[in-house]
Every structure is written in structure tokens, then in C-alpha cells.
N, C-alpha and C positions, 0 to 999 in steps of 0.2 A: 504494500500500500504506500504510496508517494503521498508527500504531508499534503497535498491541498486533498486530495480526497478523503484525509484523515481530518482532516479539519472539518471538510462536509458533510461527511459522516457523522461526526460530534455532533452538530447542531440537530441532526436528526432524534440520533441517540436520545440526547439530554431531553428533546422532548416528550419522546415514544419510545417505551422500549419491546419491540415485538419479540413474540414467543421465536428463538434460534435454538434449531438441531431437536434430534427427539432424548425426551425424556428417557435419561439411564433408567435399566431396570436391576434394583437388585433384589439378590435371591434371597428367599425367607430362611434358607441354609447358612448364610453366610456369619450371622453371630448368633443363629442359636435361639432360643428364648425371645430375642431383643427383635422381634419381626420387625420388618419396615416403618408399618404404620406407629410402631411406639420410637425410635427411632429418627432424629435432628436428623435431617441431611440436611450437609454442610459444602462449602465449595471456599477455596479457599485462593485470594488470587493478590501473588507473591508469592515465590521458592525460592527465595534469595536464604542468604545467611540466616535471619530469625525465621521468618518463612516454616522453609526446609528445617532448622535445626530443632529451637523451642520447640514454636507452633506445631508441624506437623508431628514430629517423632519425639517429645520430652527432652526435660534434663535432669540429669544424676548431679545431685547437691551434694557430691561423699563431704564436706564439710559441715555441716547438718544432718548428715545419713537420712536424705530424705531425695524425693525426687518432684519434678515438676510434672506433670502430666500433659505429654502433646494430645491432640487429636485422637491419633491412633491408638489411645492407651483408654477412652472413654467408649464403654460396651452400650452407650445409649444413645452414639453419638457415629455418622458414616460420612465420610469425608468419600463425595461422589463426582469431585470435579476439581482440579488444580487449574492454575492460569498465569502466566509469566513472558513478558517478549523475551526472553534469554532461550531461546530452546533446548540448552544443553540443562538450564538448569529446571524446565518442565518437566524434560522427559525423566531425569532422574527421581522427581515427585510426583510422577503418574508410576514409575516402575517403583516404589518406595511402597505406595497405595496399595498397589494390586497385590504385590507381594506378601503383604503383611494380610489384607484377607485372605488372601491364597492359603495362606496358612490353616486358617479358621474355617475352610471351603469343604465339606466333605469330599468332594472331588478334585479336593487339592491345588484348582485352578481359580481364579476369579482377574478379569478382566474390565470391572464397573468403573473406571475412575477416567472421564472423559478429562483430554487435556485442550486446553481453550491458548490459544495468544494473546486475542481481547477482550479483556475485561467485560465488556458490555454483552459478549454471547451469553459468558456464563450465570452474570447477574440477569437474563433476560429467561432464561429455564424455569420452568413452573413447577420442575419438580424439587426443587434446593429451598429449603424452609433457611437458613443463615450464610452468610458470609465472614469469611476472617481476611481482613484485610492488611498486608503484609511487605508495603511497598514502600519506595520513597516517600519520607512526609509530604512534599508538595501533592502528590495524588489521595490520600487520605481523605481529605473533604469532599472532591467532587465525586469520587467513589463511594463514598459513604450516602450524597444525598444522591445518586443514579440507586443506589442501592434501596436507601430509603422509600424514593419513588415506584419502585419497583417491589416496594411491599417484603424486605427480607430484612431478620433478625439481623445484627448488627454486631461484630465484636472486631473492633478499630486499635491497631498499635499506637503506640503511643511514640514521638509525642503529635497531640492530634492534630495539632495544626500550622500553617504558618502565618495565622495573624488570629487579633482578636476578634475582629470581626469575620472571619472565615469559619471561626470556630461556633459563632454563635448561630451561624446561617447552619449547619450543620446538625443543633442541637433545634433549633426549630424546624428544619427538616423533618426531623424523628418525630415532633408533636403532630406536625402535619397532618403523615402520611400513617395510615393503622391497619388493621386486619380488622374489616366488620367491626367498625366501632374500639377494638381493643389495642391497645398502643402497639409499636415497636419494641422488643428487648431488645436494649444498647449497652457493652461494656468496652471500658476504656481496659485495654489486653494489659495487663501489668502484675508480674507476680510479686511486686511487694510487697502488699499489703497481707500476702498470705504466707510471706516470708518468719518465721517467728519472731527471731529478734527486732525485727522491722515493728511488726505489730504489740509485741510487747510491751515497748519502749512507748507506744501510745498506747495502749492500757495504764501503764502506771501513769504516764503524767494525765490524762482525762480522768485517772480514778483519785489522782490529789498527793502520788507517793511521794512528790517531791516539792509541795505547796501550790502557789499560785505560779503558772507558766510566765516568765518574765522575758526572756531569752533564746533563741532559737541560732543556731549556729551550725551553717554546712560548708562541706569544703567538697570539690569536684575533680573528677583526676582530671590530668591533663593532656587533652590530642597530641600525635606524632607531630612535630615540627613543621610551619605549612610551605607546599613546593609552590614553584615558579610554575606559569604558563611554560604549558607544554605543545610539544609540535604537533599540528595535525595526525590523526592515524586514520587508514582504513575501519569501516563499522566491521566487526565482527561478524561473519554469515550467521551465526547463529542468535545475533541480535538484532532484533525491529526496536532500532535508533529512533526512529519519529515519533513511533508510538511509546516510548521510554521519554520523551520529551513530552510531548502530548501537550499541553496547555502552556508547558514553556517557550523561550525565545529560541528559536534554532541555535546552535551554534556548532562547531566544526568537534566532531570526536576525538577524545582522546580516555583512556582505559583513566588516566588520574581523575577524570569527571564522573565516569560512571559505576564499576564496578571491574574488578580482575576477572577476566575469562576465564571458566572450567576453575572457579575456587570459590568454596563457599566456607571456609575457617577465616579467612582476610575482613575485619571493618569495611563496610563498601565506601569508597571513595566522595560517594557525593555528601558524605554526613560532615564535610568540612567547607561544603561549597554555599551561602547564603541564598542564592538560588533554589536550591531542593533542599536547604535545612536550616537549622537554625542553631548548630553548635552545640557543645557541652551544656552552656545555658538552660538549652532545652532536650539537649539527649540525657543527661544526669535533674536536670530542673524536675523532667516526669516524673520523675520515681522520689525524690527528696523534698520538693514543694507538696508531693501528695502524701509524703509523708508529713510534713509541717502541718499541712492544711487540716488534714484528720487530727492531728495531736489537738491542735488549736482551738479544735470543734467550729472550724469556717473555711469546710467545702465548698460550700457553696455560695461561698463570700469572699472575699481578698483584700488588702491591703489597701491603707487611704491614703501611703505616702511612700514613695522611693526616690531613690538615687544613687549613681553609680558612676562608675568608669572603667574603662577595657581598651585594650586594644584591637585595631581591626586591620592585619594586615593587606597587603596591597599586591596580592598574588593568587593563584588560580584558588588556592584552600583560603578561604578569604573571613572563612568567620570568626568569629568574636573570640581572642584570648585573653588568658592573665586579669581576668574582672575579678571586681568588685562591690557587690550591690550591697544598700541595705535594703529593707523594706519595715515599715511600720504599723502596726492594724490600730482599728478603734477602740480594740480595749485595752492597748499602753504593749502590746508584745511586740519585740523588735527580731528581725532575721534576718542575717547576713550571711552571704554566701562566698563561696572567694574560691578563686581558679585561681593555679600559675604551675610553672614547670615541673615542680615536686611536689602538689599536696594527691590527697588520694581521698577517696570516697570516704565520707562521714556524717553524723551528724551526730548535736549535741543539744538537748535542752535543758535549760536552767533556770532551776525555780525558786521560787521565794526560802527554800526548805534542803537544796540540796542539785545535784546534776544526776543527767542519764546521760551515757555517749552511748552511738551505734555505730562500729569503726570496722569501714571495708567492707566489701560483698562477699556473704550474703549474709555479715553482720555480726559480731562479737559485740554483747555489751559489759557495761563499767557502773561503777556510778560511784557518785561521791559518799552513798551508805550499800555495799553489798549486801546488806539483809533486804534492802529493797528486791532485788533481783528475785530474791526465793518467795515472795507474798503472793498471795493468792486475792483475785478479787473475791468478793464477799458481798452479801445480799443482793442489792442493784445493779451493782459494783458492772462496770464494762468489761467483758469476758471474752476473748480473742481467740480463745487457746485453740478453738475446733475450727478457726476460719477456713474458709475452703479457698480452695486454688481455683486460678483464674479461670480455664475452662471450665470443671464443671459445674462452677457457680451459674455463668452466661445459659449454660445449656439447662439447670436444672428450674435458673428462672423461665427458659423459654416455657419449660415444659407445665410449670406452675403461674406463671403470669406475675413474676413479683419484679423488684426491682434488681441488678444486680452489685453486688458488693462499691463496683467504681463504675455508677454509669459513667455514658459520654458527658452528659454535663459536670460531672463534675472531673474530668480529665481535662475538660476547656477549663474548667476555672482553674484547675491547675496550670496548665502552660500560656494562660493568661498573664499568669506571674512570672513566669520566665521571659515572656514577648514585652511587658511593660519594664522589667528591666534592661533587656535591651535594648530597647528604646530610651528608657532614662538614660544608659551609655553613651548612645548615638544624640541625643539632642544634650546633655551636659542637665548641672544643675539639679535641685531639686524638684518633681513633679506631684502633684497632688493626686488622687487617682478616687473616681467615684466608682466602688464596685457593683451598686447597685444597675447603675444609668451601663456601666462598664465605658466609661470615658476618663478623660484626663480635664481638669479645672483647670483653665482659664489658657490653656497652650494650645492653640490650634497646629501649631506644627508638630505638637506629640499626638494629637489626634490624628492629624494625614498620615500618621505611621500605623494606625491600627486597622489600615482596609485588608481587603483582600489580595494577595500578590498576583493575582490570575492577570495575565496580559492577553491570554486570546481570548475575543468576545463569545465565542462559542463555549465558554465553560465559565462565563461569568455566573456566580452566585446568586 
């Protein structure tokens, strides 16, 4: 497909999404008990690095002795369609799929897992009840509300967006668009929060282990060193370049912009590009702001004041390093975050009574009373300890109609706070911030930073 046809295509897409290719069929042999009709189907579009690695097949936490649960590890849940322009790294997530039912197949074969190049086929299938969306952050949103419009359950990596108003278009998206009157299930993909020491550490400070929350303090590790514009290269046959652009500005290929060929162990390349992301700010911001945010008990609310500073180098990895933000809330709690060559993932809260730290991934805690650590909550008391993991939370709300653990809206409020920080970097000085309105007081030049990045009209919000 040549971009102009990709582009006319878009405009169609975004407003209709017609039923493409016939409905998989799978066999009532294939998990047993868990017949079709009881049974998510899922379709999953992105097999990149998280994709392919978390998402679809789990992870082993041997530092925890615990494990993450992919897709393929949930018996009530069939991942019936994979989707990715890389084709090497499709075919290895269709042959990943089939195999692992194959297993489970009394006939020892199974072949159900269609693989898609665009997105828009597989979201356009009548037989796929969710989506896991797995891509570059800049496709995140328009994928989510094609998704939305299209009537399928929703569970979005994080971080979700790249603006605040992109993210908000996305979250009323989901109000929209319903099944027969009953909403959309939305979760923002993040295993922190089911992480223990993660969630822990906001059990004690929301249950009072450490007095009144004063203090909130993270630090971020710090990206590979950023390289210089690079030469032109050949697109890879086995990649569809345009449609990897999609809504972005053209520009001329090179493997440092997009992703290493035939490697999915490698950080993909564009998470340093401002273009398709937004930096440590917001690749560490996801998981640490929504940890702050929960501790703080203002998910769904954020900060009335920030200010910061960073660097923004002037080379193809062009985003934001070596910051330092604080931010302020309404009830006097203050959070400072700080990036630079040597700090590494953390965070710290400090309270009128004492500190909690949670230091490194996927988390050792401290605190300035170790008897804290061994307390149990009690009567009312906020109780973590059985949290569920990201997937079967999403899937057991689909199947129940409840909320799940991190909706989408509150993943937008979360990297809401990583975007207005960067923004307090890029404009200087101190900014005010209304969480309610979701704008900035009296600066219209920090509000022109909160639209949506989309340059082609075809995929405006």
C-alpha cells in the first residue's frame, strides 16, 4: 500500500468500519471445559518487544518467585488474531498462538490464530469481543477510539498517550461508544499495581503506617546516550514503513527510528524519538505517577502546581533528559521526580510519622520503622494483598461488567502528569494547573502544548 492510498483509506476506516475476512472458528476441543461461548476472544495488535514478550507469553519474576501472566496462560481467555507491519515479527506470534493450542488440541494441531498487517481488519471482525493494544505510543489513541467505535473491550499499554488532550478524546471515546446500552471495559495494561511491593507501599501509606502523606519522591533510570541523525537506509521487506508511520510526518528510514530487525530482546528505538514518544518522563512516569497517584488517593485528580527543567537534546533521540520536576496537589503533598545518568528506578514516600522506599524493579522495600513492613491491615483497613494481575483483572471485569483495577481514565490522569511536566520543562517557570477543567491558568502557551500531536487530518480526534 503507497501512503496516499493509506491515507484514503484512513478517512474511510475512521468513519466505517466494515465487517473484513470470515470469522475464525474455534474448536470446542481446544481448552477443554472453557467452550467458546464462555471464553474472551481477544486479538491483539502489536508483537513487538512487550507485545510478543509480557502481553502475549508472560513473565517469570524469579525475584518475587512469582510470575506475570501473558494471554496465553488465561484458560478463559483465546487470543484469535495477532496484527503487526513487521512481518517477521507477526509470523512468529501467529506461530507462538497456534502452537501453544496445538498443544491443548486433542488432535494435536490447531491453526485458529489469523494474522492481520492492519490494524483496522482485525478491529473490524465480529467475532473478537477485546483488543490489546501493543504499539508505539503515538498509535495508542487513534487505535483505541477505531476500537472503541467498533464496539470492543479495550486493554491499552501504557503510556497512553501523547498529549492531554489526546488522552481525554480517548477516554470519552469509551463513554460514547457501548454494547446495548452497557459501557466499554477499559484497562490501562500495567503490572504495577499488582506488583506487591508496589502495592504494598500504598497500602501502608493510604492505611496511615506512616502518618499524614507529606512527601512523595521518585527517581527514573536513565536512557542509552542519544545518537546523531543517521543516514538514510532501505525499508526492510519485511516492514510496511507507511503504515508504521500512519498519522505521522513521513520521513526517510532509518532502523535508529524504528525498531532493530529480527530482535525482539532490544528497547525499540523510537521510545527516545519525541515524535512516537515521550521519554523516560513518560515510559517510567506510567508506572511511578500511578503509583503516587493511588498512594495519594487522586487518580482521578492531579496536581494544581508544577515546575521543572531538563534537557532536550538536538539529535535524532531527541527527548527529554536529566529532568527535574516538582509537582504540588491541593492538599499540601509535594512530588519530585528526577532523571540523570546514574539514578535508577525508585520511589519514596514521607510522612508526617516516618518513610516507605520502593527501590528498583520489581521493588524491595525499606522504611524508616521495619515493623511497618510486617503489619497487617485490619478492619476497613485497605487490603492489597490478593490484587490480581493485569490480564485477568481486564478479562474477569469483561466477563462481570465491573470496573477494572486501572481503567483508561485513570492511566490518562496519570500520564497527564508526566505531559504537564514536560511541558513545565519546555515552557520554563512555574505553571498552575486546573485538574478538574485539565488546563493550565493563565498561560496560553502551556495550553497550545496540551493538543493532540496528530498532523494528518485523517486521524484527527
Amino acid at each position: 500500500m503507497n501512503r496516499r492510498n493509506f491515507i484514503k483509506r484512513s478517512a474511510v476506516a475512521t468513519a466505517v468500519l466494515p465487517a473484513i475476512g470470515a470469522p475464525t472458528i474455534v474448536p470446542a476441543t481446544v481448552l477443554g471445559k472453557n467452550a467458546p461461548s464462555n471464553r474472551i476472544t481477544v486479538g491483539l495488535i502489536g508483537t513487538g518487544r512487550q507485545g510478543f514478550g509480557q502481553n502475549l507469553q508472560g513473565t517469570d519474576l524469579t525475584k518475587l518467585g512469582v510470575r506475570i501472566p501473558g494471554w496465553l496462560d488465561l484458560p478463559d481467555a483465546q487470543v484469535v488474531a495477532v496484527c503487526d507491519v513487521d512481518r517477521w515479527r507477526l509470523d512468529k506470534a501467529q506461530k507462538t498462538v497456534d502452537t501453544h493450542y496445538s498443544k491443548k488440541a486433542p488432535s494435536g494441531s490447531y491453526k485458529g490464530c489469523s494474522a492481520h498487517r492492519d490494524f483496522r481488519d482485525l478491529i473490524a471482525r465480529k467475532d473478537i469481543d477485546a483488543v490489546m493494544i501493543s504499539t508505539p505510543d503515538f498509535w495508542h489513541v487513534p487505535m483505541g477510539i477505531l476500537a472503541a467505535k467498533a464496539q470492543k473491550h479495550i486493554s491499552c499499554e501504557k503510556p497512553l498517550s501523547m498529549s492531554v488532550h489526546q488522552g481525554r478524546a480517548l477516554v470519552d471515546a469509551l463513554k460514547k461508544y457501548g454494547r446495548a446500552g452497557a459501557p466499554l471495559v477499559d484497562r490501562t495494561d500495567s503490572e504495577f499495581r499488582s506488583l506487591r511491593p508496589q502495592n504494598q507501599a500504598v497500602e501502608l501509606v493510604r492505611n496511615g503506617r506512616i502518618g499524614t502523606l507529606r512527601k512523595i519522591e521518585i527517581s527514573f533510570p536513565a536512557d542509552p546516550p542519544p545518537v546523531p541523525a543517521q543516514a538514510d537506509m532501505p525499508v526492510p521487506k519485511e516492514l510496511d514503513y507507511d503504515l508504521w508511520l500512519g498519522p505521522m510526518p513521513y520521513v526517510p528510514y532509518t532502523d535508529m527510528r524504528v525498531h532493530t530487525p529480527f530482535d525482539m530482546a532490544k528497547r525499540p528505538n523510537w521510545m527516545r524519538i519525541d515524535t512516537y514518544a515521550q521519554g523516560m518522563i513518560a515510559n517510567w512516569g506510567a508506572h511511578y505517577f500511578d503509583m503516587a497517584q493511588w498512594a495519594n488517593n487522586s487518580e482521578y485528580s492531579g496536581p494544581v502546581e508544577v515546575e521543572g527543567s531538563g534537557e532536550f537534546p538536538k539529535s535524532l533521540w531527541n527527548s527529554m533528559i536529566n529532568f527535574t520536576v516538582t509537582y504540588r496537589y491541593a492538599n499540601g503533598v509535594e512530588m519530585t521526580c528526577h532523571q540523570s545518568p546514574t539514578s535508577k528506578p525508585s520511589i519514596k514516600y514521607i510522612g508526617s510519622n516516618g518513610w516507605i522506599l520502593v527501590d528498583n524493579y520489581p521493588g524491595v522495600l525499606s522504611s524508616s520503622n521495619p515493623a511497618l513492613l510486617t503489619s497487617k491491615p485490619s478492619g476497613n483497613e485497605l487490603d492489597l494483598s490478593k490484587t490480581s494481575w493485569d490480564k485477568p483483572d481486564f478479562v474477569e471485569a469483561i466477563k462481570t461488567g465491573r470496573k477494572t483495577l486501572e481503567p483508561i481514565e485513570v492511566g490518562h490522569r496519570t500520564i497527564s502528569i508526566s505531559q504537564i511536566g514536560l511541558i513545565a520543562c519546555q515552557i520554563g517557570g512555574k505553571l498552575t494547573w486546573n485538574p478538574e477543567k485539565e488546563l493550565f491558568v493563565g498561560n496560553n502557551a502551556a495550553n497550545a502544548l496540551l493538543a493532540a500531536p496528530l498532523v494528518r487530518k485523517e486521524w484527527a480526534l
